[in-house]
C-alpha positions in Angstrom: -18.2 -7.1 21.2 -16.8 -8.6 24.2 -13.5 -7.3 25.7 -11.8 -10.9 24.7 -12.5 -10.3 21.0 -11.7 -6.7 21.0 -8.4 -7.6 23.0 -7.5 -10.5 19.9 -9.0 -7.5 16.8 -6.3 -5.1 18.9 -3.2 -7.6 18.7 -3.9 -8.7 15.3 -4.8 -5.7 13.9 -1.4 -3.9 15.9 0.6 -6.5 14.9 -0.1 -6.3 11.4 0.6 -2.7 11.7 3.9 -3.0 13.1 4.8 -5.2 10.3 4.2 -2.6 7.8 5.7 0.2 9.8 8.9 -1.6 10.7 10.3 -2.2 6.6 9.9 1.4 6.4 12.3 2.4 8.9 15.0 1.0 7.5 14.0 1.0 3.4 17.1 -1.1 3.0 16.2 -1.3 -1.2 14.4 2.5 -1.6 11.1 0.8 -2.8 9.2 2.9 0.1 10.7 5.8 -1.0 10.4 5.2 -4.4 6.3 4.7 -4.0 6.0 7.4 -1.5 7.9 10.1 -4.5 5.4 8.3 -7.0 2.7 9.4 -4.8 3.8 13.2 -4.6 5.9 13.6 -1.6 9.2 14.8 -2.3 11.7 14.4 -1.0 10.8 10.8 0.3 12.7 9.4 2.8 11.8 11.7 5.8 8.1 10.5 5.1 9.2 7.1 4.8 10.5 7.2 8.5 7.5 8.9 9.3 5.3 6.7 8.2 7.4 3.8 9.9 7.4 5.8 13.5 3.7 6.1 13.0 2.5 2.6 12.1 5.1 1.0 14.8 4.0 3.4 17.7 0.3 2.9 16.4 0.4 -0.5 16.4 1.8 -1.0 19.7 -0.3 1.3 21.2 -3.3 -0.8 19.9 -1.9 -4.2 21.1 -1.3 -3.0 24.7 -4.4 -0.7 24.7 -2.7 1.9 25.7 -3.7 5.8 25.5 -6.7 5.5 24.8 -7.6 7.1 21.2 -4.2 8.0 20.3 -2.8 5.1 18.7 -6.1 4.1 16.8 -6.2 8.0 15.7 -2.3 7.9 14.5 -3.5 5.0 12.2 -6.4 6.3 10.7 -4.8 9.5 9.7 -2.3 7.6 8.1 -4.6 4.7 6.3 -6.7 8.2 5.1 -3.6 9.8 3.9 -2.5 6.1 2.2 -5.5 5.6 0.8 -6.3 9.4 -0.4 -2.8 9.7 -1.8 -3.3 6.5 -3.9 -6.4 7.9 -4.8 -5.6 11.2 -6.5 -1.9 9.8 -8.1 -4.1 6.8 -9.5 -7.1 9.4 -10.7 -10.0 7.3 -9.5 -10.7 4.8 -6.9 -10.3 1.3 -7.3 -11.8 -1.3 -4.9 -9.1 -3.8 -5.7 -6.5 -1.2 -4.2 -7.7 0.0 -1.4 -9.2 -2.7 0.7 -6.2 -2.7 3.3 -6.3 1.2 3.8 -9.7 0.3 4.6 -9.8 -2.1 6.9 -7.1 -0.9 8.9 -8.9 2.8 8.9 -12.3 1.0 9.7 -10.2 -0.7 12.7 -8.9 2.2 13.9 -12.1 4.0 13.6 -13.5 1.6 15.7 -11.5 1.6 18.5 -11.0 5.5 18.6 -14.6 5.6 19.3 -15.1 2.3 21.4 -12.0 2.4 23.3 -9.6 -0.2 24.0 -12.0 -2.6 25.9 -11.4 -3.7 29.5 -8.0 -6.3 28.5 -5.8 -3.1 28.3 -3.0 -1.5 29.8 -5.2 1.2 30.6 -7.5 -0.9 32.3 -5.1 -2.6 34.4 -3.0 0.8 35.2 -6.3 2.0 36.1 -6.0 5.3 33.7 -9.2 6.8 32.6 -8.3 10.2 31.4 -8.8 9.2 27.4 -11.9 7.1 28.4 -14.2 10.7 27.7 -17.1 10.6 25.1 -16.2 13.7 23.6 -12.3 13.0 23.8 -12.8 10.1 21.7 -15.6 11.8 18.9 -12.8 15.0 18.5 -10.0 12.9 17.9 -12.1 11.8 14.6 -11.6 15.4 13.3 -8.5 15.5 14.5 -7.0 12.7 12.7 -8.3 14.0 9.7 -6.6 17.5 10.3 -3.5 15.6 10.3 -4.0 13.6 7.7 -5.3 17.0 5.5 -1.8 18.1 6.9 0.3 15.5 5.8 -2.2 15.2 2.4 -1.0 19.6 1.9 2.7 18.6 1.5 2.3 16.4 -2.0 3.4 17.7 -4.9 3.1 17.2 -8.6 7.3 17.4 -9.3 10.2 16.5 -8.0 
């Protein structure tokens, strides 16, 4: 892929991100809290302000190409906990529910273990410390620590 397209996959893909993320930090109506309590976590609206601080810094962090890894990482823990959490409260997977959790996670994926491409801010500021093979394959397991984290706090009640 050449550094152009990754550069447009990052801003769209971000952006898109950002959109979700920013509704959530304000949940003027309670839907995102309602749906996150639906899901098992209890009470809701500190994970619905986490969930917002995660898909904004994510998805700037992928627009700008910035830290390496961690933005991409940030998101695919939480498309893995969106998507896993959806899962178990629904009791089987549907295709027709999922395909966004999907995407964004296969996104992410991507550029956790690709990098940011050469149109980046770490590119241009000339950093390199994220840019290490092995860096990049651990921070797989690690997002899905976090997300096996975040996944440990659902409950059943209120």
């Amino acid at each position: 892929m050449s550094d152009f397209a990754l550069f447009i996959l990052r801003c769209v893909a971000g952006g898109y991100v950002m959109k979700y993320g920013l509704p959530k930090l304000r949940d003027v109506d309670g839907s995102a809290a309602k749906e996150l309590e639906s899901l098992g976590f209890h009470p809701a609206a500190p994970y619905v302000k986490q969930a917002g601080v995660v898909e904004v810094i994510s998805g700037a962090l992928i627009v700008l190409g910035a830290v390496g890894f961690v933005g991409p990482m940030m998101l695919f823990a939480d498309m893995t906990v969106a998507g896993v959490a959806t899962t178990a409260h629904a009791k089987h997977f549907d295709w027709d529910q999922h395909e966004e959790e999907a995407l964004f996670a296969a996104i992410a994926l991507l550029l956790m273990l690709g990098g940011p491409g050469a149109v980046s801010a770490d590119a241009a500021l000339g950093i390199h410390v994220f840019d290490r093979a092995w860096l990049r394959y651990l921070s797989v397991p690690m997002a899905l620590a976090g997300a096996a984290y975040m996944l440990s706090k659902r409950t059943n009640a209120p």
